[in-house]
C-alpha positions as CSV (number, residue, x, y, z in Angstrom):
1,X,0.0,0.0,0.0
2,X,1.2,3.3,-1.0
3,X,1.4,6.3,1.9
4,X,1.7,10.4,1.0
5,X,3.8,11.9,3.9
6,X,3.0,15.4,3.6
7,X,4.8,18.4,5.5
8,X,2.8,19.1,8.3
9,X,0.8,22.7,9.2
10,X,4.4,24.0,11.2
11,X,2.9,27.5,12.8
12,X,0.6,30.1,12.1
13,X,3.5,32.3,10.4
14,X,5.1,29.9,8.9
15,X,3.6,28.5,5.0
16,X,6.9,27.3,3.4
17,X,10.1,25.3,4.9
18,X,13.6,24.8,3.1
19,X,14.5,21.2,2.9
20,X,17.6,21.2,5.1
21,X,18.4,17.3,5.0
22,X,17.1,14.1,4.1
23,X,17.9,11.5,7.2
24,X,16.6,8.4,5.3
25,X,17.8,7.2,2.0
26,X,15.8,5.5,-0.9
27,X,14.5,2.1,0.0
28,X,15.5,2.6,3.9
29,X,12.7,0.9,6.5
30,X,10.7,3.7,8.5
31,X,9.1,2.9,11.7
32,X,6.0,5.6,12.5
33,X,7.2,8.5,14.7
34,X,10.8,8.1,13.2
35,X,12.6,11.0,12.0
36,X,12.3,11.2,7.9
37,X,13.6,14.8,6.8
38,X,14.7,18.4,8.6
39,X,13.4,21.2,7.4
40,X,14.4,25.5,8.2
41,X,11.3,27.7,9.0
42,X,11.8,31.4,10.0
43,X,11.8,29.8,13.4
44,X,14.0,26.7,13.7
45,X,15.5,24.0,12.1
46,X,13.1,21.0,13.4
47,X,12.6,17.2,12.4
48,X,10.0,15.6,9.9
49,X,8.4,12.8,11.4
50,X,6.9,10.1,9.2
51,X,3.5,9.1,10.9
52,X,3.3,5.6,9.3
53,X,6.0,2.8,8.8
54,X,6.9,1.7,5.6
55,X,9.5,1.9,3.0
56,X,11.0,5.1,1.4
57,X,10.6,4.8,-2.5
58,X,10.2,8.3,-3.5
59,X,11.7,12.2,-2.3
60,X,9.5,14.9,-3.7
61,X,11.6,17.8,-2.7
62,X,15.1,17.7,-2.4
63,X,17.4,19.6,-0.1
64,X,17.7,23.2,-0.8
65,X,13.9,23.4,-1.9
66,X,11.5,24.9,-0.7
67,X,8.1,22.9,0.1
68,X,5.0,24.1,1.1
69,X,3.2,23.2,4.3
70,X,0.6,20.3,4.0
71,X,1.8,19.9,0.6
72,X,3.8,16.2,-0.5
73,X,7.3,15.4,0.5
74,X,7.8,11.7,0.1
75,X,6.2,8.4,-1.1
76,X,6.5,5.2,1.3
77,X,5.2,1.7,0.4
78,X,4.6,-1.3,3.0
79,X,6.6,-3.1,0.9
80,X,10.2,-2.4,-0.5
81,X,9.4,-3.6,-4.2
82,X,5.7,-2.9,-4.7
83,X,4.7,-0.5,-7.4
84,X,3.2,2.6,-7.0
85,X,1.2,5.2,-8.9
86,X,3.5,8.5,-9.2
87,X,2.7,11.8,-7.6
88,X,3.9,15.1,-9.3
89,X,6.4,16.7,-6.7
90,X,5.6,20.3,-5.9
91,X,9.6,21.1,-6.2
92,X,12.3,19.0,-8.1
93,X,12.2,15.6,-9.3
94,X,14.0,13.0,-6.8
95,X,17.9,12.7,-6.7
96,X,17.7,9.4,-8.8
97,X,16.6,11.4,-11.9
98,X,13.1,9.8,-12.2
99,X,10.5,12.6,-12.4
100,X,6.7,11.7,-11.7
101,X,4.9,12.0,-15.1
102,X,2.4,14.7,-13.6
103,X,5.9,16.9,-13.2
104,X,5.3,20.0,-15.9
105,X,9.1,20.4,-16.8
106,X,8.4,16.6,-18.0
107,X,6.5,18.3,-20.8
108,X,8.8,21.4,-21.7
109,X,7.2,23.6,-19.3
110,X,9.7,26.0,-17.7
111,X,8.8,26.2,-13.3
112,X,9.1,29.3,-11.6
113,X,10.8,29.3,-8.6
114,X,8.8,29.1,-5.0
115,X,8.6,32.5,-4.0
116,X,9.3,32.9,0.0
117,X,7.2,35.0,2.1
118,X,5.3,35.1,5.4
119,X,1.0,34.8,5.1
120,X,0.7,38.3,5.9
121,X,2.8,39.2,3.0
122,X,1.4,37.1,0.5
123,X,-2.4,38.6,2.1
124,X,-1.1,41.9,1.7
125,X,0.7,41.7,-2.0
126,X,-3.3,40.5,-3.1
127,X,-4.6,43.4,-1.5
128,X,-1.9,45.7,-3.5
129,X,-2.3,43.5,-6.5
130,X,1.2,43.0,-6.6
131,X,3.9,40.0,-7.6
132,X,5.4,38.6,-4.8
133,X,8.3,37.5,-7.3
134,X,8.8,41.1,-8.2
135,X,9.5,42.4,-4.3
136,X,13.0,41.6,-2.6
137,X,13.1,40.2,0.4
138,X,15.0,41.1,3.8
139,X,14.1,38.4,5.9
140,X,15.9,35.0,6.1
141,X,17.2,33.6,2.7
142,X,15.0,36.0,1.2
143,X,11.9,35.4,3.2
144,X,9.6,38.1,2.1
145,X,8.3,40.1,4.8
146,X,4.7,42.4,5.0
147,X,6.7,45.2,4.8
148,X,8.9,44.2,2.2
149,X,5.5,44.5,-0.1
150,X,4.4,48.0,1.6
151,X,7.6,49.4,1.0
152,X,7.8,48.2,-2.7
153,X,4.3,49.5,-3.4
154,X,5.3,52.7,-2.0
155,X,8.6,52.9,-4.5
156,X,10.7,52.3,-1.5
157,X,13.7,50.9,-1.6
158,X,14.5,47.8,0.0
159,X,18.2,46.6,1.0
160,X,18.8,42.8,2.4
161,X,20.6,42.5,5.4
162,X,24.1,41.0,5.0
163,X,23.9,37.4,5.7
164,X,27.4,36.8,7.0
165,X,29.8,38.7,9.7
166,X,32.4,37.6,12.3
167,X,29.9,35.5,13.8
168,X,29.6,33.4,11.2
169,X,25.9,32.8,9.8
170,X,23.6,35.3,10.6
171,X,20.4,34.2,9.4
172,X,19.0,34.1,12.8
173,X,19.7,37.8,13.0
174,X,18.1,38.3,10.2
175,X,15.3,36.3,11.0
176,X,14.9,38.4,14.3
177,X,15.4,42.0,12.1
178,X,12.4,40.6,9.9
179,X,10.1,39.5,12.6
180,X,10.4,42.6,14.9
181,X,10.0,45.1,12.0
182,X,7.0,43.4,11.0
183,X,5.7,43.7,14.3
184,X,6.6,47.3,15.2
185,X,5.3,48.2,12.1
186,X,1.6,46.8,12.3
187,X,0.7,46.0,15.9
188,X,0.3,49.0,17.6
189,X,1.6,48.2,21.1
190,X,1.1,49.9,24.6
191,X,2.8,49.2,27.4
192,X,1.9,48.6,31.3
193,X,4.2,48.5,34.1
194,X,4.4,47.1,37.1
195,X,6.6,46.1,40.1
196,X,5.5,42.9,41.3
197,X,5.9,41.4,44.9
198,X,8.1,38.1,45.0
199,X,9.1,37.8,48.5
200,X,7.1,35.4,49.0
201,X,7.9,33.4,45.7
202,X,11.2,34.0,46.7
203,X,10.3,32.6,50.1
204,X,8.7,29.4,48.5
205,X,11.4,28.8,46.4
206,X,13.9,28.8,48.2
207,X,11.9,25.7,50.5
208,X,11.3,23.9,47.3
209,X,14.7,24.0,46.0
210,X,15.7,22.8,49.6
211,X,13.3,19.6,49.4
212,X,13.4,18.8,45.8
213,X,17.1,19.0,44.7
214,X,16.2,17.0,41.6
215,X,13.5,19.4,40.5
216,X,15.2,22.8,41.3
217,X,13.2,26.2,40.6
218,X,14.4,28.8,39.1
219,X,12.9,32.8,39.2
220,X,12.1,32.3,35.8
221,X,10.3,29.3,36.4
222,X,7.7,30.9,39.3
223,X,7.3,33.6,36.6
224,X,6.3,31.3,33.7
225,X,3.9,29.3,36.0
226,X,2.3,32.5,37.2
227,X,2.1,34.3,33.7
228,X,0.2,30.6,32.4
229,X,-2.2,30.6,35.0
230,X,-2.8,34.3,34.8
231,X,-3.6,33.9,31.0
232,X,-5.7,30.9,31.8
233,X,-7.9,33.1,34.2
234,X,-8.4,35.8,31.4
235,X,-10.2,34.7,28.5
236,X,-10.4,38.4,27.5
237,X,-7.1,38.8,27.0
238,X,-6.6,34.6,25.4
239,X,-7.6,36.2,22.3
240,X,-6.3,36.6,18.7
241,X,-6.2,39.0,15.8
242,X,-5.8,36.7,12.8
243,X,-6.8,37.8,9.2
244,X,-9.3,40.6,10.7
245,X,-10.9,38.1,12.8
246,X,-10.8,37.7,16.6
247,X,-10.8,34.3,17.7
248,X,-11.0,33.2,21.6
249,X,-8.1,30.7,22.3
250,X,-9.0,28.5,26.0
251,X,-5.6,26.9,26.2
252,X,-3.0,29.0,28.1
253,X,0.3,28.8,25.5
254,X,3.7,30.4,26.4
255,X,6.0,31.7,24.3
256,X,9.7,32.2,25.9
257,X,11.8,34.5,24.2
258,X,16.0,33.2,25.1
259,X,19.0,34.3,24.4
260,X,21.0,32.2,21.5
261,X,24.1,32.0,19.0
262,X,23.9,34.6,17.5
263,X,20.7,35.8,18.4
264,X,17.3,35.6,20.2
265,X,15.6,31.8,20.2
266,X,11.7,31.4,20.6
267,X,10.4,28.3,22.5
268,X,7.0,27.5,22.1
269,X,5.9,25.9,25.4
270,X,2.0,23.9,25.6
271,X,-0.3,24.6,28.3
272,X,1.3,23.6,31.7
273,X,-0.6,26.1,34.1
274,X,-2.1,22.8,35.5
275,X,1.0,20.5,35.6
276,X,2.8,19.5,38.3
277,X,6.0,21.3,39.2
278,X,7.7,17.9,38.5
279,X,6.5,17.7,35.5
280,X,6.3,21.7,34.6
281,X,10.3,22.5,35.0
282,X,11.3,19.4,33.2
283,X,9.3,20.3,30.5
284,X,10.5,23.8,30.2
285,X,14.6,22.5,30.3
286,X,13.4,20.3,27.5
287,X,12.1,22.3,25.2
288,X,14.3,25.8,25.8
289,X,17.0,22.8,25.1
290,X,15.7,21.4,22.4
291,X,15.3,25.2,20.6
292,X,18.6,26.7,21.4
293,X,20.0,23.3,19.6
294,X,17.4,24.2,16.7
295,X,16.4,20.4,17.1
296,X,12.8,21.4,17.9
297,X,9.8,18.6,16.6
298,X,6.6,19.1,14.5
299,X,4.2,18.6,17.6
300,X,6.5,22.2,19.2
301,X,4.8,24.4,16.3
302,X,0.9,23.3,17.1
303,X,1.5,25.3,20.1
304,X,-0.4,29.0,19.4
305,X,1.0,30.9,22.4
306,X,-0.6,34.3,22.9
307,X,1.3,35.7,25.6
308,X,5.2,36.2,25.1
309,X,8.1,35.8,28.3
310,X,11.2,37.6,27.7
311,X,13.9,38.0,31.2
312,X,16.4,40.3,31.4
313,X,16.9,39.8,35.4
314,X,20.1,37.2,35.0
315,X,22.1,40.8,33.5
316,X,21.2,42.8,36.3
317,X,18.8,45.1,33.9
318,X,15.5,46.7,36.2
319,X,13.2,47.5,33.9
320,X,12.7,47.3,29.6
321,X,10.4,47.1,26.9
322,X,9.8,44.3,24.6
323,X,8.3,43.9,21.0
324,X,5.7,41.8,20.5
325,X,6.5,38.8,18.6
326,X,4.9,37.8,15.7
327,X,1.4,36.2,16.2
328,X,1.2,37.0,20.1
329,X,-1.2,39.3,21.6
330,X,1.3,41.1,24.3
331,X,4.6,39.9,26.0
332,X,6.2,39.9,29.5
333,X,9.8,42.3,29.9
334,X,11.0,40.8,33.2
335,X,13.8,42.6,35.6
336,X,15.8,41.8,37.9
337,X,14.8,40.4,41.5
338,X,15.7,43.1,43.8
339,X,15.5,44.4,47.7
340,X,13.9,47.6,48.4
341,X,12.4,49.6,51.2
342,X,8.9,50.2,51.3
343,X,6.3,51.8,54.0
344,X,3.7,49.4,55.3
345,X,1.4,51.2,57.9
346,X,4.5,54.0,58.7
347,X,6.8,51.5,59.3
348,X,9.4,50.5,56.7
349,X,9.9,47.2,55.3
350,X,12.3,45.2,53.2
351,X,10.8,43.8,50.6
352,X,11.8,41.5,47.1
353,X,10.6,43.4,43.8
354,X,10.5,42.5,40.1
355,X,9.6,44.9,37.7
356,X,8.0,43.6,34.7
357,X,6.2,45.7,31.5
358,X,3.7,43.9,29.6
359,X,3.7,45.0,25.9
360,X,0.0,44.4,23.8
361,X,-1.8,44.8,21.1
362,X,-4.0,47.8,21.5
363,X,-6.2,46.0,18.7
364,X,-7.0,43.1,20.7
365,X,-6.9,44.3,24.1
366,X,-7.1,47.7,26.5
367,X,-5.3,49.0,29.8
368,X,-7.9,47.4,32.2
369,X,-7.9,43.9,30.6
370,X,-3.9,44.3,30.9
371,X,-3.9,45.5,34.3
372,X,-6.4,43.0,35.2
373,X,-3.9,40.0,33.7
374,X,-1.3,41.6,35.8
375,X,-2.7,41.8,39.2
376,X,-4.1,37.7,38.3
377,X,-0.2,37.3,38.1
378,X,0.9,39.0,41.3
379,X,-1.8,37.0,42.8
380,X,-0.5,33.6,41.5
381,X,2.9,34.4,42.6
382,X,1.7,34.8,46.1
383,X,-0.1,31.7,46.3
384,X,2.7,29.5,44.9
């Protein structure tokens, strides 16, 4: 029997990958849930699992192409010498030269090459009746960004950023200089700060980390559990702007922003505001882990966080701003944990501080509903 693995839906942003490498050859046994293929999204380099077993006969993209998402990749068989019917590969034919007959170069028929762009580019070049092939690209290999297309409407001109530098390759830079843009440029963002009470996480903590040596707790960790339950707790602000429509998410999905080589790394995280903190830390090593290795897996990019984490406090920096990444609603700029005097009923008192400024969408949501997610934090962080 004959199975179509196709790329699978990897992120709202995200509508094309680059075929990075093939990790199976032709004829090579498959066992469901093993790695097939990597491919490079704006994101992350992540793994291609094949979600049957079966024989490899046929590659329908080849590295270096570009494939789009739920589109073909590969052809595997239950056994290793059945025949198959063809199917026309949506990039180049396979590296053993035989081309499926549906291919249109088969007949003579030049093929354009894929054109790389976000959705919101692509959306906005049909608006402005425009040809995406026409408009240069400053993201990532070219990537086309929303503003790429506004800016050639408008006669602007458009330089690419250089892709290499003493660091060596710099598309995640790139990336990064692409993304934010985009986001400065269209989400208009307000911001809301406030300096939140930890001595009492502080307090926990430290007893946890004193009784569970193997499960250790970081600041960032008490910070991420309270900002998922907070989010959980406010439907009003679990919403999203996609495509002009708003549509109300229930799960509570984080997305931590962390430092990298050479840049900034996104890691998606699922809903954990329930978990158990034995199972919540481990989870959020793993997958920080697995993103600053660019090994992240398909079932990483289902995840549609809303809310954005970025911490500054390891550097000893108080208070910043942050942009809103790409398909969030607002995002967390956290400080450093510090002591400070305050008055409590005339009489002063020592107490641990952290400010954080939440950045959001003004289109989505207003100062109360942000104010309100913010004091739903403070409160979780006091009943840790």
């Amino acid at each position: 029997m004959k199975h179509i693995i196709i790329l699978p839906d990897l992120g709202q942003t995200t509508s094309e990958a680059k075929v990075v490498k093939w990790l199976k050859v032709l004829g090579d046994k498959l066992s469901a849930g093993e790695p097939l293929l990597e491919v490079e999204t704006d994101k992350a380099t992540m793994e291609v699992e094949a979600y049957v077993g079966g024989y490899l006969r046929r590659k329908l993209a080849q590295e270096g192409d570009l494939a789009s998402t739920m589109s073909p990749i590969a052809i595997l068989t239950d056994t290793s010498d059945e025949r198959f019917e063809e199917e026309g590969s949506a990039t180049k034919p396979d590296a053993a030269g035989t081309q499926a007959s549906s291919d249109p170069s088969a007949a003579g028929v030049p093929q354009s090459k894929p054109v790389a762009a976000v959705p919101a580019a692509r959306a906005r070049a049909r608006e402005l009746g425009i040809e995406l092939s026409s408009v240069p690209g400053t993201g990532p290999n070219g990537l086309i960004t929303k503003t790429d297309v506004e800016r050639f409407a408008a006669g602007g001109r458009v330089e690419a950023p250089q892709m290499s530098g003493p660091l060596g390759d710099l598309k995640s830079l790139a990336a990064m200089a692409a993304l934010t843009s985009a986001s400065k440029s269209t989400i208009p963002h307000f911001y809301v700060t406030v300096d939140f009470d930890v001595t009492r996480a502080e307090a926990w903590r430290s007893s946890w980390n004193a009784s569970h040596p193997g499960c250790r707790v970081s600041i960032n960790d008490y910070l991420v559990r309270a900002a998922s339950k907070a989010l959980f707790d406010s439907p009003r602000f679990n919403v999203r702007l996609a495509e002009g429509r708003y549509v109300q998410q229930a799960t509570a999905e984080l997305l931590l922003v962390v430092g990298g080589e050479p840049g900034l790394v996104l890691v998606p995280l699922p809903d954990l505001h329930a978990a158990p903190l034995e199972e919540f830390v481990p989870a959020i090593r793993t997958a920080v882990n697995s993103a600053r290795q660019n090994r992240m897996t398909t079932s990483a990019f289902k995840v549609s966080p809303l809310l954005a984490l970025s911490n500054l406090g390891m550097f000893d920096v108080k208070q910043f701003a942050a942009i809103i990444p790409t398909g969030c609603t607002a995002i967390l700029a956290v400080g450093s944990v510090r002591e400070q005097l305050i008055l409590r009923a005339g009489t002063p008192e020592s107490v641990k501080v952290c400010t954080v400024t939440l950045s959001a969408d003004h289109r989505v949501v207003d100062g109360v509903a942000a104010a309100k997610l913010l004091a739903s934090m403070q409160s979780h962080l006091n009943s840790l």
